[in-house]
N, C-alpha and C positions, 0 to 999 in steps of 0.2 A: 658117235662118240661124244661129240658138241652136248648134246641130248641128255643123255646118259650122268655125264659130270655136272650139269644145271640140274637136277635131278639130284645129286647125292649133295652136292653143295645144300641145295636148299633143305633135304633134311637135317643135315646142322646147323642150319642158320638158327641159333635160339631166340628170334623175334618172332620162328612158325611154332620152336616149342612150348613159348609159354601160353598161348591160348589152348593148346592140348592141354597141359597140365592143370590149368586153370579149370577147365572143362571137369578133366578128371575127378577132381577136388569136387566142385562141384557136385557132382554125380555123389560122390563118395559121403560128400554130407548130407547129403537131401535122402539117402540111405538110412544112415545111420538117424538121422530125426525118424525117418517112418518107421524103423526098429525098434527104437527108443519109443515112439506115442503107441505102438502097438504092444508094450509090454504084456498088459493086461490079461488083453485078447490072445496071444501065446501061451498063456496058461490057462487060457478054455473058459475067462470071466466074462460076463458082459460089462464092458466099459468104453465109455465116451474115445475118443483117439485126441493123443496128449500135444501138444501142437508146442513146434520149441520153445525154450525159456520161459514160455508163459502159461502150459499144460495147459490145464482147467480153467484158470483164472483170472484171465486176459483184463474181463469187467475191474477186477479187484486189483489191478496192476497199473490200469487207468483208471483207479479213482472213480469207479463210476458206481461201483458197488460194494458195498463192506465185505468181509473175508465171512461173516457169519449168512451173509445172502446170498453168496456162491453158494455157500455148502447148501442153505435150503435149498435150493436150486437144482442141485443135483440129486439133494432129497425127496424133491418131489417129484424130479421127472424119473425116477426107477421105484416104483411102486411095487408090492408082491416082491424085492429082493432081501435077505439081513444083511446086505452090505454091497459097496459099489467099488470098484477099483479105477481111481480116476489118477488125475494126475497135477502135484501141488507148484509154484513156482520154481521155474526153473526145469521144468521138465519131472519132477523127481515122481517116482508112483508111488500113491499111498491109497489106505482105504477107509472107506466113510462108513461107519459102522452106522445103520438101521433100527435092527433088529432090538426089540427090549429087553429079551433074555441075555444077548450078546453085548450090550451094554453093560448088563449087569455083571458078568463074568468078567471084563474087562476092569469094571470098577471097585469090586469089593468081592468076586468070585474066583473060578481056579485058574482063569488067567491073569488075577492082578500081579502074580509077584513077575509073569513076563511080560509085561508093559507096564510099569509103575511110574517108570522116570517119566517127566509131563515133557514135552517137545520147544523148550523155548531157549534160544541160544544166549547167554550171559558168561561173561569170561570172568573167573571167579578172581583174575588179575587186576583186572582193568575195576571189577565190582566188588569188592572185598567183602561190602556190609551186605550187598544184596546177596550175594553167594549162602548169607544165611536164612535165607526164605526157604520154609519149608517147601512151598510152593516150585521152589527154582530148583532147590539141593537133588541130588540124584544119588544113585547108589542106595545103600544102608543110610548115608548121612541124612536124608530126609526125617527118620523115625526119629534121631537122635534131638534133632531140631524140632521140630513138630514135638516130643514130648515135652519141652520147657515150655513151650507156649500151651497147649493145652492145661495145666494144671492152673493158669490166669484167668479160666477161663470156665469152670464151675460155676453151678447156678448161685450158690452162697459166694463167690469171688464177684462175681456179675454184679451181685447184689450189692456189695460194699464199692462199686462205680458209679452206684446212683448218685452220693451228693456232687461228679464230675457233671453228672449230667443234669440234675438239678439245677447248678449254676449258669450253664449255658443256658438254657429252658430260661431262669430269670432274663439273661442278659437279651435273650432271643423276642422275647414276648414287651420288653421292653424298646424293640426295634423294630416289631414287626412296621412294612412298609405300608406307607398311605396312598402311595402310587403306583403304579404296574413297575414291576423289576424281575431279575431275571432268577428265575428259576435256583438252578445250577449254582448259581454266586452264593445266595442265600443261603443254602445247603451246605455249601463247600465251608464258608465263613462258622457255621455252627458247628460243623464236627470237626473242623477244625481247632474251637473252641474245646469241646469234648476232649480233642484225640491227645492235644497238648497236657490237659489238666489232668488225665488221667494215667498217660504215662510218663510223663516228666511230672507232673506238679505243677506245671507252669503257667501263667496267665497269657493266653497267645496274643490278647487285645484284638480278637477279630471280629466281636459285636459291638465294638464298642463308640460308634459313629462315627462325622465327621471329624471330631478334633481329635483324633488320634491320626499323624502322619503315615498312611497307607505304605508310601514308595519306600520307607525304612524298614515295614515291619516285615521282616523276614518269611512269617509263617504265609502271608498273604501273598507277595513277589516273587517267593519259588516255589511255595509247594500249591500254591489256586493254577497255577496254568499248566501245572506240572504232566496232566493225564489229558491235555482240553488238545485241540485240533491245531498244528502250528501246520508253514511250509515244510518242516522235514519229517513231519509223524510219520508218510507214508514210508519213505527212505526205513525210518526205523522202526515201522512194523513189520516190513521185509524182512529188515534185522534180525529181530525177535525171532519170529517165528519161523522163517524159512532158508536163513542163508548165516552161519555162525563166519566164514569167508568175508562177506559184506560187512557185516558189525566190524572186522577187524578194520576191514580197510576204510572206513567213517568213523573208527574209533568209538560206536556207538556206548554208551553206559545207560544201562538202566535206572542208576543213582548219578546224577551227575555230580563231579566230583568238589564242588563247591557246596552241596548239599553232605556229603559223603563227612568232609570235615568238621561241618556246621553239627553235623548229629553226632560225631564223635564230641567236639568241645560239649557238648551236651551234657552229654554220657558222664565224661570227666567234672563235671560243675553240680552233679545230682549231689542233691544236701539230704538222703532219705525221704522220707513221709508215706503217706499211704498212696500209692503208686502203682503202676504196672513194672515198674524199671526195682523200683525197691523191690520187690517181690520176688522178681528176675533176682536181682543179689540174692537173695534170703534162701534163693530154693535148694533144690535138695544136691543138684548139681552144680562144683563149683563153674562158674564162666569166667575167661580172659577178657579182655578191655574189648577185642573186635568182636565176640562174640555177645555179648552185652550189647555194642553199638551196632550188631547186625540185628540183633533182637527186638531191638528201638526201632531200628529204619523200618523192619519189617509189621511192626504194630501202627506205626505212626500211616505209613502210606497205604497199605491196607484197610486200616482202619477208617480214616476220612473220604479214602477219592468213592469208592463202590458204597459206602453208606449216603453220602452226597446224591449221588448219581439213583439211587433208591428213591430217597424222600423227593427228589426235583418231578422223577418221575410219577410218584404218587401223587404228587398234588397238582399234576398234569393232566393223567387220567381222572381224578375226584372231580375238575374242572370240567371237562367232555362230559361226566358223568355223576347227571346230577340225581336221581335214585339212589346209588352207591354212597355217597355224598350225606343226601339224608341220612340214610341207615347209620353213617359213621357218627353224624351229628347225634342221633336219637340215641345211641350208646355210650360217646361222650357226656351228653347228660344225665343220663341213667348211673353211670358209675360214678359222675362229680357229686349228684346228689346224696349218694350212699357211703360219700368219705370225706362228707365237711368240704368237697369243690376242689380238694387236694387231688391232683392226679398224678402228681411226681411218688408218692409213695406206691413200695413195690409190688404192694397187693393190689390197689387199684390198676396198676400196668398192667396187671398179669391178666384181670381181668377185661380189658381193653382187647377181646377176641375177635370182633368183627374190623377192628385197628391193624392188627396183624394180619389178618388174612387179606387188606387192603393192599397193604403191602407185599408179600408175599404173590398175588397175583398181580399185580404190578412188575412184581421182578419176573415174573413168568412172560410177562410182554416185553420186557426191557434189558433181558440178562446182562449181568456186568461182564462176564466172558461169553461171547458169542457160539464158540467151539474148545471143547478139551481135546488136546492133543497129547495121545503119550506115543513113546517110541519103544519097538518092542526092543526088550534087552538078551530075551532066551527065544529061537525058535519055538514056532507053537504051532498049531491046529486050530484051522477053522473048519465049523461045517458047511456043507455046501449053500453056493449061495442063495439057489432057489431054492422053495419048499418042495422037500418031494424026492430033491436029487440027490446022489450019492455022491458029487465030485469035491472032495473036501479041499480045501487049500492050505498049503506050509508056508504060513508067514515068516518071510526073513529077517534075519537081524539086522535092526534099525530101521525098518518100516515105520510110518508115522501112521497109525489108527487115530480117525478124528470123529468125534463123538461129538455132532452136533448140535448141542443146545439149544438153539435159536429156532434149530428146525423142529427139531422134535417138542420143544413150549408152543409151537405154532402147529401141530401137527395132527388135524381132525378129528382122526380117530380117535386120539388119545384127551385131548380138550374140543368138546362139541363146540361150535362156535369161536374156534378158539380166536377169532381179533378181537372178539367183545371183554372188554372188559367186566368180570365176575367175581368180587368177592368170594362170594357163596361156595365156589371151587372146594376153596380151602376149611371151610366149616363143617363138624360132622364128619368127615372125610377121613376113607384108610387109609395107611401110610401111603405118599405117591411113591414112593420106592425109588426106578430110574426116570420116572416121567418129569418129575422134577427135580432138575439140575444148575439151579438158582445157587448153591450154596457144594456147587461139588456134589459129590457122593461118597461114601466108603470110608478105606484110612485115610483119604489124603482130601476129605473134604475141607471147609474152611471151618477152624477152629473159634474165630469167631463170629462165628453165628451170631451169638445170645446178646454178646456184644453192640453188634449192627442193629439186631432189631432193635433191644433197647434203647439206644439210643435215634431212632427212625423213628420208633413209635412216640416217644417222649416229643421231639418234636413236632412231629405230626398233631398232637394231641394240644399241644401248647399252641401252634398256628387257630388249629379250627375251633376249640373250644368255644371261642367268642368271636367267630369269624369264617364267612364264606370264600370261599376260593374258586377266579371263574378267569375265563382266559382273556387276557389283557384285549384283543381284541376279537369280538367273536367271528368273524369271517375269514380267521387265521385259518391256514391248512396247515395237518399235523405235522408235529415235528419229524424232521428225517434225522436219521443217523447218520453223523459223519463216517464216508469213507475210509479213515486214514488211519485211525486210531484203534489201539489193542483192546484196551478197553472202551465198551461203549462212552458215546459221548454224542449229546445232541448237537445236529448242524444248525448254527445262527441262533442259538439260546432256547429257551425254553422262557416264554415271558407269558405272565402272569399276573392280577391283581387280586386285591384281599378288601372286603367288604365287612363291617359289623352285622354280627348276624342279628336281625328282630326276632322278635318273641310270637313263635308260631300258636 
């Protein structure tokens, strides 16, 4: 009896239940993770096994590799499939679309209207101006936004931005440096130049040397570091793209809100002129004050950080690559001698083809988005994912399809060679169709296009015309890409010097 009752006692003593329970729990969740990382393989896909909170992309969670070098990664390690089913932070399962047809149905075929919304988390409370990026809006609201910008954006509109970009090209070529500097700064300082004059009107004073006070001038102090590598980029890359939960709880903005006011007093202080903002009033669609100042924000940052990050990198690879380099030079000359040495006039640009295709292949090594992400919004059909099979898949609503850019610009088959830097790609060439994903694809590609190049190329053209470009020091190892950030951004500068060129 003694026995019996030491025995019943000690089953309720709660100091023997809680290591049961604990146990249990345990069990219970170590469950539920192999559930969860086995999604995939439950519906009969071949896919990696999703490992908690950090699925796929452990590398990119530590920093140790960008979100666009996962995706190559798993790009290349499933070969012969049109699509992978892996798993994004946090566990969530998505899939990495392959296949180039499937690409193409996704982006401008019979599935775009069920995955159109792009997958990036922005709270249209917290972000008011950004809310109007065609890029960000979702729903029908994207078409409505996307068409005020588009009509800014005609070859004959393009064309009446040249004297913005004329002016820079003076203030730029009257700056160009005598000593090794960095890349990226350079760049950013120019089209920032650009981005101000053409859609405010405004003189941003960013070429303009040392006696102008740096730490005052606004365009310089928030919007140059704006997109660059801080302590919190990776926090709010996570943000963006994978956890709309997270952004709330760091409050993250995609405009910070000190900028957010700064472009609204803008907005309100505009005196007309020939403009991108004037234009915006004029058009055929009346706009309200935040949608006018969303329009601004979305021209202004748009327009500088990825045009920036373009030309840094062009005159990075021209520098590794000195054939290329010639050829640009030998074209340069060729077109200054047959326009009076003028190359800011727009029929000379136009003619500036082996200019373009520098760049252009450039952005093919260096995309400003690494991966496009939409989320599906209508159930749909995919076909199976090997060639051959019948087992088709029902994409659910809300799935994130990520259409790899990085991987697929770097992706043998499709670019022979593809590390090598190759103008030549792009010359002569029929359309790349989805192989090139430098600029979007489809309706929801980037409207500024004509834009970026113009003002890339004008650049570019102004730097080398009378001047070599060669890497500040030559035993440098190439530049890496920062971890952290949404958009690309080179780790530790991109540095550079400029030489006068002699007479070959």
């Amino acid at each position: 009896m003694q026995v019996e009752w030491e025995c019943a006692f000690s089953a309720r003593d709660p100091s023997m239940l809680l290591p049961v329970l604990l146990c249990l729990l345990l069990v219970a969740t170590l469950l539920l993770w192999i559930w969860q990382g086995n999604h995939w393989r439950r519906l009969g896909l071949q896919a990696p096994f999703g490992w908690p909170l950090v699925g796929n992309m452990l590398d990119f969670a530590l920093a140790r590799r960008s979100y666009g070098e996962v995706y190559e990664q798993i790009y290349r390690q499933n070969p012969g499939l049109k699509y992978v089913g892996f798993y994004r932070l946090f566990n969530e399962p998505a899939i990495l679309v392959r296949d180039q047809e499937l690409v193409r149905h996704i982006l401008v075929g019979k599935h775009f209207g069920d995955c159109a919304d792009n997958a990036v988390n922005v709270d249209h409370h917290r972000d008011v101006l950004a809310s109007h990026n065609p890029f960000i809006a979702n729903g029908d609201r994207w078409r409505l936004l996307r068409t005020d910008l588009v009509a800014l954006f005609t070859p004959s509109r393009v064309r009446q931005t040249l004297p913005h970009v004329a002016r820079a090209c003076q203030l730029l070529r009257a700056r160009v440096p005598l000593d090794r500097f960095e890349a990226k700064d350079l760049a950013t300082r120019f089209t920032l130049q650009v981005v101000a004059s053409a859609v405010f009107g405004l003189d941003a004073h960013c070429l303009c040397g040392q006696n102008v006070e740096e730490t005052s001038n606004r365009w310089l102090k928030w919007l140059a570091p704006l997109f660059q590598p801080s302590p919190w980029s990776l926090l709010e890359t996570i943000a963006l793209l994978h956890s709309p939960r997270l952004a709330r709880l760091i409050g993250h903005r995609y405009v910070p809100l000190p900028l957010q006011n700064w472009f609204g007093e803008l907005v309100d202080a505009r005196s007309g002129g020939d403009n991108l903002l004037q234009w915006l009033a004029e058009g055929k669609r009346t706009l309200g004050r935040d949608e006018l100042a969303g329009h601004a924000t979305t021209l202004l940052l748009e327009g500088y950080e990825t045009s920036a990050m373009l030309l840094a990198f062009a005159l990075y690879e021209l520098a590794l690559n000195k054939d290329a380099q010639r050829n640009l030079h030998c074209e340069l000359d060729e077109v200054a001698q047959r326009h009076n040495d003028n190359l800011m006039d727009h029929v000379a640009l136009a003619e500036l083809r082996y200019t373009e295709a520098a760049l252009l292949e450039a952005l093919r090594l260096h995309p400003a988005m690494q991966a496009l992400q939409k989320r599906c919004t209508k159930s749909f059909t995919l076909p199976a994912q090997k060639y051959g099979s019948a087992d088709d898949l029902r994409v659910s609503l809300g799935t994130v399809l990520v259409l790899p850019v990085q991987a697929i610009h770097l992706d043998p088959e499709l670019y022979p060679e593809p590390n090598q830097f190759r103008p030549e790609r792009f010359l002569n060439q029929p359309p790349m169709g989805c192989r090139f994903l430098g600029f979007g694809f489809g309706p929801r590609m980037c409207p500024g296009m004509r834009l970026g190049l113009l003002q890339t190329k004008a650049a570019l053209a102004t730097l080398l015309q009378d001047h070599c470009v060669l890497l500040s020091d030559q035993d440098q190892s190439r530049v890496e890409v920062s971890p952290l950030t949404f958009l690309t951004a080179g780790k530790g500068g991109i540095w550079l010097r400029l030489e006068r060129r002699t007479s070959e």
